[in-house]
PDBQT receptor file of N, H, CA, C and O in Angstrom, charges set to zero:
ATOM      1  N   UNK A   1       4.856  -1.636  15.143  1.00  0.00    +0.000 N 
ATOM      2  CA  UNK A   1       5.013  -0.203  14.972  1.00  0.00    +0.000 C 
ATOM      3  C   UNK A   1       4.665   0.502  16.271  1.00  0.00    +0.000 C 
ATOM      4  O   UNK A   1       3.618   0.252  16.868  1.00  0.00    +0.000 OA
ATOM      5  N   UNK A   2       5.642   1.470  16.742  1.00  0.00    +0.000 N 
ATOM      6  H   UNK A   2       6.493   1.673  16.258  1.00  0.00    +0.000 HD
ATOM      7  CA  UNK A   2       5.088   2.001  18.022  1.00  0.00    +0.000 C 
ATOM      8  C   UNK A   2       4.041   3.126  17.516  1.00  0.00    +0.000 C 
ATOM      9  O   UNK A   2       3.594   3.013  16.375  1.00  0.00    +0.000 OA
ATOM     10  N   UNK A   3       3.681   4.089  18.243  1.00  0.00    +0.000 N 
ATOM     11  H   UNK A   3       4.045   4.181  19.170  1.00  0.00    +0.000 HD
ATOM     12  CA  UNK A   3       2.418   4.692  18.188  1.00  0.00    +0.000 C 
ATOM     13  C   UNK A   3       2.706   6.243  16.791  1.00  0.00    +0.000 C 
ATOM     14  O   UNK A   3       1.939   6.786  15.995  1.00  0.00    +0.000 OA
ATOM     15  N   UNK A   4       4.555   6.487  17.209  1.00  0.00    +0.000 N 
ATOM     16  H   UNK A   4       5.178   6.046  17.855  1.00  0.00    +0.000 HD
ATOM     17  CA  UNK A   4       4.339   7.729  16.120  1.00  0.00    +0.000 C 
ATOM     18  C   UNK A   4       4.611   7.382  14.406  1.00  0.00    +0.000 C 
ATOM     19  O   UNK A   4       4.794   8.105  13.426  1.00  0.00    +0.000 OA
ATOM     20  N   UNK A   5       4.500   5.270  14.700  1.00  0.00    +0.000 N 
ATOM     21  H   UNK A   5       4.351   4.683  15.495  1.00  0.00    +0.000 HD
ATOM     22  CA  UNK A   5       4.751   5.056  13.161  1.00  0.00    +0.000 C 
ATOM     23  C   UNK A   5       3.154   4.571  12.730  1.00  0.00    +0.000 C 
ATOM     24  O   UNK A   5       2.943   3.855  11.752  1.00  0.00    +0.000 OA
ATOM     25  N   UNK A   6       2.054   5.097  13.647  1.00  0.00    +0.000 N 
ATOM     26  H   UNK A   6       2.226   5.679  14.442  1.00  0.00    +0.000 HD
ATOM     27  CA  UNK A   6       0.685   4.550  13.122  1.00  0.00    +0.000 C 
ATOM     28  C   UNK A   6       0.548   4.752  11.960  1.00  0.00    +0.000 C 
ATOM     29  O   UNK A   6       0.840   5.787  11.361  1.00  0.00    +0.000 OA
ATOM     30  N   UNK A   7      -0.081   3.421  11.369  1.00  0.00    +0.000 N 
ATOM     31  H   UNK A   7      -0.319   2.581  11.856  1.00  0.00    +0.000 HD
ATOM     32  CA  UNK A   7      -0.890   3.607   9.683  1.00  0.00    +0.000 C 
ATOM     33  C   UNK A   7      -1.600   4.212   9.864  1.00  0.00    +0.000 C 
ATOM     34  O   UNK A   7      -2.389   4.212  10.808  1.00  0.00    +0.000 OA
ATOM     35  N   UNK A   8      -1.472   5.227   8.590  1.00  0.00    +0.000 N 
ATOM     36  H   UNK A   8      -0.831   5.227   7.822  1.00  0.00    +0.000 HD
ATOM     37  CA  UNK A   8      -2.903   6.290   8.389  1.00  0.00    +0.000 C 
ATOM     38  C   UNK A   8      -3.332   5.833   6.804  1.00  0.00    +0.000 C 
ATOM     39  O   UNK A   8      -2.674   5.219   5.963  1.00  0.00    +0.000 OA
ATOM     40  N   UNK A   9      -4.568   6.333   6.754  1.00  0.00    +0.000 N 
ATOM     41  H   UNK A   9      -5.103   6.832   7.437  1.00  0.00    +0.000 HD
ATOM     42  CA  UNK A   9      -4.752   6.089   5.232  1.00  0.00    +0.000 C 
ATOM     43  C   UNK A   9      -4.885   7.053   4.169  1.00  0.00    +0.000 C 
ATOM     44  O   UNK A   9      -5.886   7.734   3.948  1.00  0.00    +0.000 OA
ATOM     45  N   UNK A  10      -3.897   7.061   3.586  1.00  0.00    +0.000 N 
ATOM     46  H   UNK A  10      -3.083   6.508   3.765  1.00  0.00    +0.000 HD
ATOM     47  CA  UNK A  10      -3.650   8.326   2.947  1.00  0.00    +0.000 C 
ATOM     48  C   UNK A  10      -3.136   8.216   1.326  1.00  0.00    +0.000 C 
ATOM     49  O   UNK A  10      -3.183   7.150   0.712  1.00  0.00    +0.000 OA
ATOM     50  N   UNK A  11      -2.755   9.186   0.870  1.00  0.00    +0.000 N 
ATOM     51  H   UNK A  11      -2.717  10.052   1.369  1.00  0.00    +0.000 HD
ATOM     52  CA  UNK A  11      -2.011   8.451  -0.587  1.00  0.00    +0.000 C 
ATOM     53  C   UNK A  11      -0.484   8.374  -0.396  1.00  0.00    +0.000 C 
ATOM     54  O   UNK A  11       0.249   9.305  -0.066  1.00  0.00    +0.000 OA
ATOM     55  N   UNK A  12      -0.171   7.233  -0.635  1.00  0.00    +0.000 N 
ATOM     56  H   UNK A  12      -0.767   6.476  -0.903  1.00  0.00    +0.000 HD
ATOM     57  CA  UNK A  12       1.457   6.959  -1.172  1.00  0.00    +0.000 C 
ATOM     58  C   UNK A  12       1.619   5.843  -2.132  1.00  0.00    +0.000 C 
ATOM     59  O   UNK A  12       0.688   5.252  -2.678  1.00  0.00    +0.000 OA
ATOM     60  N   UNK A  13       2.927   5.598  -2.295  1.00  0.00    +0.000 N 
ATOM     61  H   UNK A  13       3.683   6.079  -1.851  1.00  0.00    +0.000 HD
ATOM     62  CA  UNK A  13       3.361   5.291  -3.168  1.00  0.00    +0.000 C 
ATOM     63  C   UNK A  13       4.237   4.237  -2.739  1.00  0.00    +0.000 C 
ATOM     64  O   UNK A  13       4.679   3.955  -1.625  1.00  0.00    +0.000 OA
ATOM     65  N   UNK A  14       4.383   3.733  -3.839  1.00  0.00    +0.000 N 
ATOM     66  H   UNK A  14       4.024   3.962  -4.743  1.00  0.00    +0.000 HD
ATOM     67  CA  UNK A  14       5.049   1.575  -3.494  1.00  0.00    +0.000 C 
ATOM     68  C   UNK A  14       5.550   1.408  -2.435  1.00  0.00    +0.000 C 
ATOM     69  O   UNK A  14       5.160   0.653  -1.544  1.00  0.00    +0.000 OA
ATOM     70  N   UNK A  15       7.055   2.552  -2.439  1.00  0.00    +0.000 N 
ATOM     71  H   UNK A  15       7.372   3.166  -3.162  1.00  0.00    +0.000 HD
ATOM     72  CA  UNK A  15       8.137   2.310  -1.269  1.00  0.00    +0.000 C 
ATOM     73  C   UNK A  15       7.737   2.704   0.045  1.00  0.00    +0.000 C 
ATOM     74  O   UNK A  15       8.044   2.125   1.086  1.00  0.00    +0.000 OA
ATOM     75  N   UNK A  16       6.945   3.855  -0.087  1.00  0.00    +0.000 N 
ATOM     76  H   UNK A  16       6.695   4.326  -0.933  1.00  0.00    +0.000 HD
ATOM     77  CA  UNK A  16       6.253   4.101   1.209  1.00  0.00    +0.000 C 
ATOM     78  C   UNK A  16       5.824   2.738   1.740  1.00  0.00    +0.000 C 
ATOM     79  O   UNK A  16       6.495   2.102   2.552  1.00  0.00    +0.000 OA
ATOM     80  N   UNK A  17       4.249   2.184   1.048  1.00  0.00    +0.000 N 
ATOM     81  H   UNK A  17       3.704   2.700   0.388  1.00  0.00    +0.000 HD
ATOM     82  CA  UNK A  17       3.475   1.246   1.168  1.00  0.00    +0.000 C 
ATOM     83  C   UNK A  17       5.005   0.240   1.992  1.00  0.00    +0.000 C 
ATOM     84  O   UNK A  17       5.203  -0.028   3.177  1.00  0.00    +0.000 OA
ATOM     85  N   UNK A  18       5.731  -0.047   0.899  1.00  0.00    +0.000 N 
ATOM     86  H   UNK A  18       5.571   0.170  -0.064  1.00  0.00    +0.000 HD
ATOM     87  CA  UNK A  18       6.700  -1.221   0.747  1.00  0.00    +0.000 C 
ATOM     88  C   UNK A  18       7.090  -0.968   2.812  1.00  0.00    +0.000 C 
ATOM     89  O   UNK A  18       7.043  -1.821   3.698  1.00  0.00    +0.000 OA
ATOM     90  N   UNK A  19       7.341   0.104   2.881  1.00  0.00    +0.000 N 
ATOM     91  H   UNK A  19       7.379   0.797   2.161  1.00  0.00    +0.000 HD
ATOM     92  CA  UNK A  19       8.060   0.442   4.394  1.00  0.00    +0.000 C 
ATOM     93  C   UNK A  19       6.852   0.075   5.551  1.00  0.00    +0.000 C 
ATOM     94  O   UNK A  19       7.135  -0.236   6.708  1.00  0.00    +0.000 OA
ATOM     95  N   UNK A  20       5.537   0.162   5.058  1.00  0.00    +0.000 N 
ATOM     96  H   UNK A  20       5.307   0.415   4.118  1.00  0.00    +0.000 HD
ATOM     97  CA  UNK A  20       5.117   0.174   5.895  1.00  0.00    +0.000 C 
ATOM     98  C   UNK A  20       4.577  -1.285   6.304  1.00  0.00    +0.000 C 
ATOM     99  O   UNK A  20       4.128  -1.584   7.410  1.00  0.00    +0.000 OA
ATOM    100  N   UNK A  21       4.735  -2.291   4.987  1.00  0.00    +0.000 N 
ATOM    101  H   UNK A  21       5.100  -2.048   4.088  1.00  0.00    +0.000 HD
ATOM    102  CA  UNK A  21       4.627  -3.471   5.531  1.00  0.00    +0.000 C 
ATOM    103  C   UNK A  21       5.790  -4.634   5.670  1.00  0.00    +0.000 C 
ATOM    104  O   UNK A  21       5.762  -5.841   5.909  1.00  0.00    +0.000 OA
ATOM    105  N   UNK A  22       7.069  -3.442   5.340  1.00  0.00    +0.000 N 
ATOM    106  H   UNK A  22       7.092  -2.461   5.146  1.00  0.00    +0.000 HD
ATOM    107  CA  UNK A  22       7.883  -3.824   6.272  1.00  0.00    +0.000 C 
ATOM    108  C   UNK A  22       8.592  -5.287   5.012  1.00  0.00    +0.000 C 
ATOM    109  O   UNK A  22       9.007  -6.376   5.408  1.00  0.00    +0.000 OA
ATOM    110  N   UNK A  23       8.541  -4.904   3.761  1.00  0.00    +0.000 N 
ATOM    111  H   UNK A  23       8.204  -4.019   3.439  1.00  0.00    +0.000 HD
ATOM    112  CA  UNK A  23       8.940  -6.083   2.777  1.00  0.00    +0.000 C 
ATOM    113  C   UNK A  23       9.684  -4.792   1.683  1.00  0.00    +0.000 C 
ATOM    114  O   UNK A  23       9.337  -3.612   1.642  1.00  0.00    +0.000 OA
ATOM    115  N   UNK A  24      10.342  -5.190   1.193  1.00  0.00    +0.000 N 
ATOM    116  H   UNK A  24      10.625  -6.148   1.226  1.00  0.00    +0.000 HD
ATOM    117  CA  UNK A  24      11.119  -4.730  -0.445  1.00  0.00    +0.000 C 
ATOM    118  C   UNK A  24      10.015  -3.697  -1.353  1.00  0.00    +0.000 C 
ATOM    119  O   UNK A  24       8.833  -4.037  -1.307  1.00  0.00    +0.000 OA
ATOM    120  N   UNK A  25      10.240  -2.903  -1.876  1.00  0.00    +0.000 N 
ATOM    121  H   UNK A  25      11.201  -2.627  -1.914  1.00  0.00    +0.000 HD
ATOM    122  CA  UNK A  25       9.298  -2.360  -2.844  1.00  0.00    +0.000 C 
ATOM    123  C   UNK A  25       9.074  -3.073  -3.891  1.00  0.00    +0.000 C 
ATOM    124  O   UNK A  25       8.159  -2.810  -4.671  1.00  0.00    +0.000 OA
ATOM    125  N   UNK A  26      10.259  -4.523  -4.103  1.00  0.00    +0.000 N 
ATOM    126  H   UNK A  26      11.002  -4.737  -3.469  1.00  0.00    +0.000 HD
ATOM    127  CA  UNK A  26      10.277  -5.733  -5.702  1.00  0.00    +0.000 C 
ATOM    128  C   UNK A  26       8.855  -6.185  -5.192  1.00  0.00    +0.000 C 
ATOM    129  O   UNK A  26       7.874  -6.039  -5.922  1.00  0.00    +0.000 OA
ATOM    130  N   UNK A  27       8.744  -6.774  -3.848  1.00  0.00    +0.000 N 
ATOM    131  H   UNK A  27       9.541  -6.893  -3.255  1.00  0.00    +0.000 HD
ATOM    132  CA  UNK A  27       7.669  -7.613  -3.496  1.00  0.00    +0.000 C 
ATOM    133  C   UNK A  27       6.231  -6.797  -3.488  1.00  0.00    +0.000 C 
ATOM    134  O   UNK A  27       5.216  -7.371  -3.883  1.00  0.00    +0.000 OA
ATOM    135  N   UNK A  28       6.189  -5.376  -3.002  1.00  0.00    +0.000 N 
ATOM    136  H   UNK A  28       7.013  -4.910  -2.681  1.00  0.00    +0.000 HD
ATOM    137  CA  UNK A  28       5.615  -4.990  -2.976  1.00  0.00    +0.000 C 
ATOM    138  C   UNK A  28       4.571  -4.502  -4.350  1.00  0.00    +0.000 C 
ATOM    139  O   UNK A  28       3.366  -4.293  -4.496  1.00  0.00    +0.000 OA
ATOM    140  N   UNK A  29       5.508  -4.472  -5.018  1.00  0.00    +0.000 N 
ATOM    141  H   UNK A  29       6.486  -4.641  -4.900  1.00  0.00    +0.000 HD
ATOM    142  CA  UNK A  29       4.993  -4.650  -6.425  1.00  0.00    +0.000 C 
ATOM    143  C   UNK A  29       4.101  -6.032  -7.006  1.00  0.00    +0.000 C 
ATOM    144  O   UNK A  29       3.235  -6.278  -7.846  1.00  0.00    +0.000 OA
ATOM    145  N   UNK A  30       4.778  -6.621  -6.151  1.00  0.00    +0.000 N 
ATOM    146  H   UNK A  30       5.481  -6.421  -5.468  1.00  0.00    +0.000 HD
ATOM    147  CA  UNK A  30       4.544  -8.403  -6.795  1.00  0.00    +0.000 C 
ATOM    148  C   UNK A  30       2.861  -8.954  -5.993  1.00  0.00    +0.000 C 
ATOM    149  O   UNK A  30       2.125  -9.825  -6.457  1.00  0.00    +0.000 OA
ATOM    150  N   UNK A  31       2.653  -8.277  -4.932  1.00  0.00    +0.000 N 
ATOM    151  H   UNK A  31       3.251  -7.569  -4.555  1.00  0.00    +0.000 HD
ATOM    152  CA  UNK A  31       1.795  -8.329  -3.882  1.00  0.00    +0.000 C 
ATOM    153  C   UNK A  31       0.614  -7.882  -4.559  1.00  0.00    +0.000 C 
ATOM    154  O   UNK A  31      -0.447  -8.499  -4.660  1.00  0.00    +0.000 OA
ATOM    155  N   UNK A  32       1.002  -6.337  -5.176  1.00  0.00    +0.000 N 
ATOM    156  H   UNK A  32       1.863  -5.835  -5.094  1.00  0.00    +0.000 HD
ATOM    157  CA  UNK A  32       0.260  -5.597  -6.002  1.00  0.00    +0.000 C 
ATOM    158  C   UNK A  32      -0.651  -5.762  -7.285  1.00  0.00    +0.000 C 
ATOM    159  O   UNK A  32      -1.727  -5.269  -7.623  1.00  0.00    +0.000 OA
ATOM    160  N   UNK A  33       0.489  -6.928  -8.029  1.00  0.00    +0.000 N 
ATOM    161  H   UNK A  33       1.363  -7.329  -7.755  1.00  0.00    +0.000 HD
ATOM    162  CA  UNK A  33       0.152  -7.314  -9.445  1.00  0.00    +0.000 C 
ATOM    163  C   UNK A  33      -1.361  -7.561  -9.521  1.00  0.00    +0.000 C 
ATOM    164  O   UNK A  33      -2.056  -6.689 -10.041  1.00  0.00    +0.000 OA
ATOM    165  N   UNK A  34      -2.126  -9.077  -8.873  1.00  0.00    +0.000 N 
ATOM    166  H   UNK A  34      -1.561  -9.785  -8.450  1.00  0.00    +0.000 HD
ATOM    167  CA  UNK A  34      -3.175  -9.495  -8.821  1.00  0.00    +0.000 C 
ATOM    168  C   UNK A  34      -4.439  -8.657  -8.388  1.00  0.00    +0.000 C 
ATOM    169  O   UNK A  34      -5.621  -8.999  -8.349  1.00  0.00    +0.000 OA
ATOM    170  N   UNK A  35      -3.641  -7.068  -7.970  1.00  0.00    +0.000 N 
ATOM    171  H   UNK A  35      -2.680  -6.791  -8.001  1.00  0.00    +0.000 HD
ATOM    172  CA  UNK A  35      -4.857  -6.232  -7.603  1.00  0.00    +0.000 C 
ATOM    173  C   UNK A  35      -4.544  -5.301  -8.753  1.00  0.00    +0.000 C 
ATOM    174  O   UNK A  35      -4.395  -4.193  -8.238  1.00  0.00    +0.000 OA
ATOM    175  N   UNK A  36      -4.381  -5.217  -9.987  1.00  0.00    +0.000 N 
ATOM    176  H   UNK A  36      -4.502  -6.118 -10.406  1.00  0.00    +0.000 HD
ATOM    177  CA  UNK A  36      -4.037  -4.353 -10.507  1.00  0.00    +0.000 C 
ATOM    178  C   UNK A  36      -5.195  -3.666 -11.225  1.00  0.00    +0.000 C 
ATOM    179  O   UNK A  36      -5.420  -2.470 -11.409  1.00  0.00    +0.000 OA
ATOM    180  N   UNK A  37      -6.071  -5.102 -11.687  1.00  0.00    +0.000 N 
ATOM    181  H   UNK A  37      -5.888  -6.073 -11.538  1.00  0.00    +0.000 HD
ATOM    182  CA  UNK A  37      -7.519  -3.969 -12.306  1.00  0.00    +0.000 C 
ATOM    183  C   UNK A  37      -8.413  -3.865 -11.360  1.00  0.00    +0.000 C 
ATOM    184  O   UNK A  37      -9.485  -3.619 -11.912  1.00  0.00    +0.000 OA
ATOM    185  N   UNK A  38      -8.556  -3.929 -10.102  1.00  0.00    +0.000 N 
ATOM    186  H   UNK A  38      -7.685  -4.129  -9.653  1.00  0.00    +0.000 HD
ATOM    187  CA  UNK A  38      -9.600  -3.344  -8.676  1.00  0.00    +0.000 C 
ATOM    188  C   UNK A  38      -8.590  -1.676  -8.694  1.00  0.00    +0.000 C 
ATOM    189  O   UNK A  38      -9.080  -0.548  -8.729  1.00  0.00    +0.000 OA
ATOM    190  N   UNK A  39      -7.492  -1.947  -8.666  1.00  0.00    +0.000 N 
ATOM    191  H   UNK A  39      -7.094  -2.864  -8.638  1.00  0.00    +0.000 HD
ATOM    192  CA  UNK A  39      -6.936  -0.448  -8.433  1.00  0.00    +0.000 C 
ATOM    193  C   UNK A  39      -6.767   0.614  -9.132  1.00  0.00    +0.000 C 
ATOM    194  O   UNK A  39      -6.530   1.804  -8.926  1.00  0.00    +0.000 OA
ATOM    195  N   UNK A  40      -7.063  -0.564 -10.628  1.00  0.00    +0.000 N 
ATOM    196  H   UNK A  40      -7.255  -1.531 -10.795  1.00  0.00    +0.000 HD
ATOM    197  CA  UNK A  40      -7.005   1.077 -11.776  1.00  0.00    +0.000 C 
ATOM    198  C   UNK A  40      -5.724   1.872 -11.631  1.00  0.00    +0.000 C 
ATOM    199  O   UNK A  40      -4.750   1.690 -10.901  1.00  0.00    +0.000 OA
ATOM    200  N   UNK A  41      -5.981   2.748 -12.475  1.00  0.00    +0.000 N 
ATOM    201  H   UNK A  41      -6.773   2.896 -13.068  1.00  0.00    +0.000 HD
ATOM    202  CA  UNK A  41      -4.301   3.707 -12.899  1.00  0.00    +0.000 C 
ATOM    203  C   UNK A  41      -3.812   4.536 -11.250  1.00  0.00    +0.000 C 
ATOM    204  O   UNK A  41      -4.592   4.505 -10.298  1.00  0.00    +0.000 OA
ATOM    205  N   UNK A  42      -2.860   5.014 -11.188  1.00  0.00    +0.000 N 
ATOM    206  H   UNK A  42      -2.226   5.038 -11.961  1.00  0.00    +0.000 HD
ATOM    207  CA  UNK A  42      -2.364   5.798  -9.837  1.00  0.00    +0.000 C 
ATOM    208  C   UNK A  42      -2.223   6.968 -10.641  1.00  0.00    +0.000 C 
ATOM    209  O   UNK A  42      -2.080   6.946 -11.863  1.00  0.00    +0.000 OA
ATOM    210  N   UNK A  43      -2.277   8.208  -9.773  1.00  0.00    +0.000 N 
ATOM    211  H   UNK A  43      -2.394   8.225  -8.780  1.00  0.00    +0.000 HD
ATOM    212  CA  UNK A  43      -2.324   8.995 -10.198  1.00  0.00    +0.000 C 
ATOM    213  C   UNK A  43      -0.612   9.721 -10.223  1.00  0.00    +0.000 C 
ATOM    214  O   UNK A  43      -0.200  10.382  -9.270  1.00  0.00    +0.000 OA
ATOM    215  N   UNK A  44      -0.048   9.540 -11.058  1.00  0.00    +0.000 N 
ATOM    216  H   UNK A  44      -0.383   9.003 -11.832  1.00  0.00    +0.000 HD
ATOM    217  CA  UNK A  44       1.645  10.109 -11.211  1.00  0.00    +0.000 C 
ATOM    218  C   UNK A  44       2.005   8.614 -10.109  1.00  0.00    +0.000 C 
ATOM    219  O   UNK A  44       1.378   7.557 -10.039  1.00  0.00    +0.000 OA
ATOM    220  N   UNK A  45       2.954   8.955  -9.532  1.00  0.00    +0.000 N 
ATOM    221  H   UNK A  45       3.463   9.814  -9.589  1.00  0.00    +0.000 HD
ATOM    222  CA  UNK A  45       3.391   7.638  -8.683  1.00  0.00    +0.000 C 
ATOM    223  C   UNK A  45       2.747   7.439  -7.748  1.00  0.00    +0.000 C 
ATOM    224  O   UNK A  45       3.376   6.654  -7.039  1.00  0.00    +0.000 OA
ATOM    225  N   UNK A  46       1.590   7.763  -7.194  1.00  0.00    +0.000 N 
ATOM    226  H   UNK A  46       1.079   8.401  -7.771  1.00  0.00    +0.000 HD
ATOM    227  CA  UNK A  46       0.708   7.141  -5.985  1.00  0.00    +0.000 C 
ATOM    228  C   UNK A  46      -0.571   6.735  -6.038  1.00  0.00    +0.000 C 
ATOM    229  O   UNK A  46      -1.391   7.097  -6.882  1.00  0.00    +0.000 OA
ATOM    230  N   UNK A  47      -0.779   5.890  -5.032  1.00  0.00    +0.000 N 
ATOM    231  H   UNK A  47      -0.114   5.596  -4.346  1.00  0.00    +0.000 HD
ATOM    232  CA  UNK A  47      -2.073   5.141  -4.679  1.00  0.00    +0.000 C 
ATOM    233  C   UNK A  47      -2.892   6.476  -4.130  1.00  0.00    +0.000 C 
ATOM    234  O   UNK A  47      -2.395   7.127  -3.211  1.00  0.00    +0.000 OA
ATOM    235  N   UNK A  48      -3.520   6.668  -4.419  1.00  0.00    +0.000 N 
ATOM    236  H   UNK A  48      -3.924   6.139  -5.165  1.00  0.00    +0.000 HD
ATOM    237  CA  UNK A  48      -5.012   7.370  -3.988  1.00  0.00    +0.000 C 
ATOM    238  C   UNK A  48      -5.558   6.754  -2.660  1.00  0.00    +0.000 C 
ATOM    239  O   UNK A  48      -5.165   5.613  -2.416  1.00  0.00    +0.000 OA
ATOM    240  N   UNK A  49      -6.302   7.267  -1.877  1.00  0.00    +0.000 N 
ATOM    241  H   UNK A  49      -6.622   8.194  -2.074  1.00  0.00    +0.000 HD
ATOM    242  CA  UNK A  49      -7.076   6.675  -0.463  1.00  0.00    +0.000 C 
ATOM    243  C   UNK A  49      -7.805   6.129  -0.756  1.00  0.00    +0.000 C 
ATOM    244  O   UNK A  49      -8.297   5.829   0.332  1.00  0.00    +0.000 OA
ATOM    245  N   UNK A  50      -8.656   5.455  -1.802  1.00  0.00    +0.000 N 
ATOM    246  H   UNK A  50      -8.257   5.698  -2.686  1.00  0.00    +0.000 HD
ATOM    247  CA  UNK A  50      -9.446   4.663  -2.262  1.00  0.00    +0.000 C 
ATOM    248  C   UNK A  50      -8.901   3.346  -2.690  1.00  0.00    +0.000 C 
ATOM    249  O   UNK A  50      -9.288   2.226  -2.355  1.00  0.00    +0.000 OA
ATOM    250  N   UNK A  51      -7.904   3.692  -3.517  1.00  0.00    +0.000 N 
ATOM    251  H   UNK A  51      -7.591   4.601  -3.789  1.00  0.00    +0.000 HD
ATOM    252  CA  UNK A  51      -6.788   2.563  -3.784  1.00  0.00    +0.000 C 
ATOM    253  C   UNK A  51      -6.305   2.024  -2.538  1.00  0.00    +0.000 C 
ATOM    254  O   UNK A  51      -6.337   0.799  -2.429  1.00  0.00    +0.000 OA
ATOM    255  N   UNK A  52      -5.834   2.756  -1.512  1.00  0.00    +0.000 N 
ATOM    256  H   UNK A  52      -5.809   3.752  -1.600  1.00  0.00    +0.000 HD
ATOM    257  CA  UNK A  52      -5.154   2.444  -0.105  1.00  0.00    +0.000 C 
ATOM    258  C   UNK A  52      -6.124   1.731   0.234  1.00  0.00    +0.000 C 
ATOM    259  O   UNK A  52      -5.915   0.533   0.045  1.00  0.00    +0.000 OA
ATOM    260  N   UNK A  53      -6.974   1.947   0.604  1.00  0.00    +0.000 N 
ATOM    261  H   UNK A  53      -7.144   2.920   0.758  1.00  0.00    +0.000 HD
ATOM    262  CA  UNK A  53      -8.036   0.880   1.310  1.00  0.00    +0.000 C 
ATOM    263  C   UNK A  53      -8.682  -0.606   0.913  1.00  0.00    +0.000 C 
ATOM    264  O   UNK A  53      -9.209  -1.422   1.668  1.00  0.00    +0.000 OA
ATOM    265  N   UNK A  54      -8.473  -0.678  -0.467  1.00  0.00    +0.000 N 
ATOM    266  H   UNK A  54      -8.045  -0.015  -1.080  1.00  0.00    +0.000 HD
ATOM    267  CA  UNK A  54      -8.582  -1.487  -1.349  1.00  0.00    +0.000 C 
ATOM    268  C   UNK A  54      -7.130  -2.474  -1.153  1.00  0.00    +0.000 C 
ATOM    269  O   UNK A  54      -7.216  -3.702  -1.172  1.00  0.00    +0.000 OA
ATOM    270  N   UNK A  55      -5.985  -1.854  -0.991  1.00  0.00    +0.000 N 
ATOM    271  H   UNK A  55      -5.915  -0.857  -0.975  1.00  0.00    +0.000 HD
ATOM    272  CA  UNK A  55      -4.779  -2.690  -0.809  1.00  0.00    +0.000 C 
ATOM    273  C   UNK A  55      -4.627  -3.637   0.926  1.00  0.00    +0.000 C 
ATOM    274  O   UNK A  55      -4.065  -4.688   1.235  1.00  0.00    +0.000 OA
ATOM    275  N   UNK A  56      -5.519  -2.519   1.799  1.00  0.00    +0.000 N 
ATOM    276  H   UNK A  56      -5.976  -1.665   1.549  1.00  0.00    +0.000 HD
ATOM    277  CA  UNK A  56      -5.246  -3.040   3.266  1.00  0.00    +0.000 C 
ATOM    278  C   UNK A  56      -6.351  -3.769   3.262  1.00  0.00    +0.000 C 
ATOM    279  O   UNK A  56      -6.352  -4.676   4.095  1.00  0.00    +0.000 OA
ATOM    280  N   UNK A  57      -7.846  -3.609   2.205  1.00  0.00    +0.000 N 
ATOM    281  H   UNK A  57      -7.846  -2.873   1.529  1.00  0.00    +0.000 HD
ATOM    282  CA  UNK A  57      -8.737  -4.911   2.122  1.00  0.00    +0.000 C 
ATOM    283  C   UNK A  57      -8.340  -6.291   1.863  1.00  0.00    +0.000 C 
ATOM    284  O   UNK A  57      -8.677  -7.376   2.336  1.00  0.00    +0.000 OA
ATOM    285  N   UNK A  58      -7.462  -5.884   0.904  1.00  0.00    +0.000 N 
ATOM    286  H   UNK A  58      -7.188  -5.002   0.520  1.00  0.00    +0.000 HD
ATOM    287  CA  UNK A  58      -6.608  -7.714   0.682  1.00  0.00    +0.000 C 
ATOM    288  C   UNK A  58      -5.545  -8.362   1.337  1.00  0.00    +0.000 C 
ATOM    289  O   UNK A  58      -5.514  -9.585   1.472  1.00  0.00    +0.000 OA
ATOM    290  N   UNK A  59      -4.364  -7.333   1.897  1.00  0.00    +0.000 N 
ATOM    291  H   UNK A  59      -4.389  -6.340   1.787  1.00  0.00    +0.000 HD
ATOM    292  CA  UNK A  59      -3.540  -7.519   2.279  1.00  0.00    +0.000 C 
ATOM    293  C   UNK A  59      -3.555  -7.359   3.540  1.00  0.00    +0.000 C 
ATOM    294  O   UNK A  59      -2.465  -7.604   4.057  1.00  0.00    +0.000 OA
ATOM    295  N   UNK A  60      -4.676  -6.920   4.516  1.00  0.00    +0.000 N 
ATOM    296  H   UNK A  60      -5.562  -6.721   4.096  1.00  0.00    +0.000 HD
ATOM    297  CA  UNK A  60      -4.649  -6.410   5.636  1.00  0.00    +0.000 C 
ATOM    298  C   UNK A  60      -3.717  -5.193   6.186  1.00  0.00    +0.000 C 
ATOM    299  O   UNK A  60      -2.702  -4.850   5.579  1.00  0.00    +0.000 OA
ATOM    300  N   UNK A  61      -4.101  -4.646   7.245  1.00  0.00    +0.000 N 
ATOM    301  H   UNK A  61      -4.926  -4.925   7.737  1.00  0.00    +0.000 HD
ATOM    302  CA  UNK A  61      -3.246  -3.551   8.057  1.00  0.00    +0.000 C 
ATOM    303  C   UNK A  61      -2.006  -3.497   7.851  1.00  0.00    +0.000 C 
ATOM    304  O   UNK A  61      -1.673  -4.680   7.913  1.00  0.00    +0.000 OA
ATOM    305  N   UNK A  62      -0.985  -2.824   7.619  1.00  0.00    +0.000 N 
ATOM    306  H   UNK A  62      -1.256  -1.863   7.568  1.00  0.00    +0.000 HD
ATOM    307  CA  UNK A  62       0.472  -3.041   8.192  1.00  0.00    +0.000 C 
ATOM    308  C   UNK A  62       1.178  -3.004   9.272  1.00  0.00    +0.000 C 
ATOM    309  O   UNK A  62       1.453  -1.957   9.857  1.00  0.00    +0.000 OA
ATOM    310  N   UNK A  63       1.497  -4.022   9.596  1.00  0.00    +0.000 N 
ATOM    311  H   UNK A  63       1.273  -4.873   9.121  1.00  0.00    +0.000 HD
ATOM    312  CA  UNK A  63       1.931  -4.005  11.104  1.00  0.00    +0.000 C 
ATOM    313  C   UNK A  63       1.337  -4.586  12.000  1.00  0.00    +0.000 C 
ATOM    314  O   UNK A  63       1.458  -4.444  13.216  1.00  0.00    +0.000 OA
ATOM    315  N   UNK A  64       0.639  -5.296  11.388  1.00  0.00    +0.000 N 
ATOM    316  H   UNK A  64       0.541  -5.411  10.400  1.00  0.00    +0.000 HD
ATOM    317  CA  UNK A  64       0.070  -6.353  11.598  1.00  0.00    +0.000 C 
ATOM    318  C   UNK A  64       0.623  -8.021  12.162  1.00  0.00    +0.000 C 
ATOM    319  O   UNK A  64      -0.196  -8.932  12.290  1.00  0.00    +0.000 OA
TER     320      UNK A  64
């Protein structure tokens, strides 16, 4: 990622997420599954910044 596509940590949602690590939103889902009760409900369609950090704890950075 060059510098104006830096990860920030913020709230989004699958396809975002999905873009930013650069895989399918199917997989991204699938990536997701095994974190599903650390992440608890989303609020309407997004991850919360608490949730976000919790996803780049397991999965690491994007863009990585």
């Amino acid at each position: 990622m060059d510098g104006k596509d830096e990860f920030k940590v913020k709230s989004y949602n699958t396809k975002e997420l999905a873009e930013h690590y650069r895989i399918a939103p199917k997989v991204m889902r699938r990536w997701l599954m095994p974190l599903k009760s650390e992440l608890g409900i989303r609020i309407g369609n997004y991850y919360s910044t608490k949730q976000v950090r919790i996803i780049i704890r397991h999965l690491g950075k994007p863009g990585r």
